[in-house]
C-alpha positions, 0 to 999 in steps of 0.5 A: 016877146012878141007884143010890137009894142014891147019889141020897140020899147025894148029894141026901138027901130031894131024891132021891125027887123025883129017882127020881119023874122019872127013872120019868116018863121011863122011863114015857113013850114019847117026849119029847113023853109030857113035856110032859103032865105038868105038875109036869115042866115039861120044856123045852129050855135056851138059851145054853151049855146048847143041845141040851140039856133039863131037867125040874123036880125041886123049886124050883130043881133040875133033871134035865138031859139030851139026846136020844140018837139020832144024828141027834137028830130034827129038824122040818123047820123045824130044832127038835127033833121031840119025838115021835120022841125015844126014847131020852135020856142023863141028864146031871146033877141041878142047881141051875142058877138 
């Protein structure tokens, strides 16, 4: 869900907060460019959520979405090379807490 106007029906004022991170992922050139950026707080999710990554949207929302390479890039201790991810698929916008 990119379409700005579908992003303020669904979230409102939450959508420019949503437009701002989703233009800091399009601006980075892997995953790793993430992590600088402080107010993203771009981290992997455990549990049922595994393999997947999210990054701050306000207080309790989150942009949720998963590398999109197949294989996805690997270190050689199994974590996930965050440098060589290129390319991701968004897959939600949620209150997860």
């Amino acid at each position: 869900m990119t379409n700005p106007r579908e992003l303020v029906k669904s979230f409102g004022q939450l959508a420019v907060k949503i437009k701002m991170r989703i233009k800091n992922i399009k601006d980075a050139d892997n995953l790793a460019v993430l992590r600088t950026i402080p107010a993203a707080r771009c981290h992997e999710l455990t549990g049922e959520r595994k393999g997947e990554l999210a990054v701050n949207v306000s207080g309790n929302y989150r942009l949720i979405f998963e590398p999109n390479h197949d294989p996805i890039p690997k270190k050689e201790d199994g974590g996930l090379n965050w440098e060589e991810v290129t390319k991701i698929q968004i897959n939600e916008i949620e209150d997860y807490h």
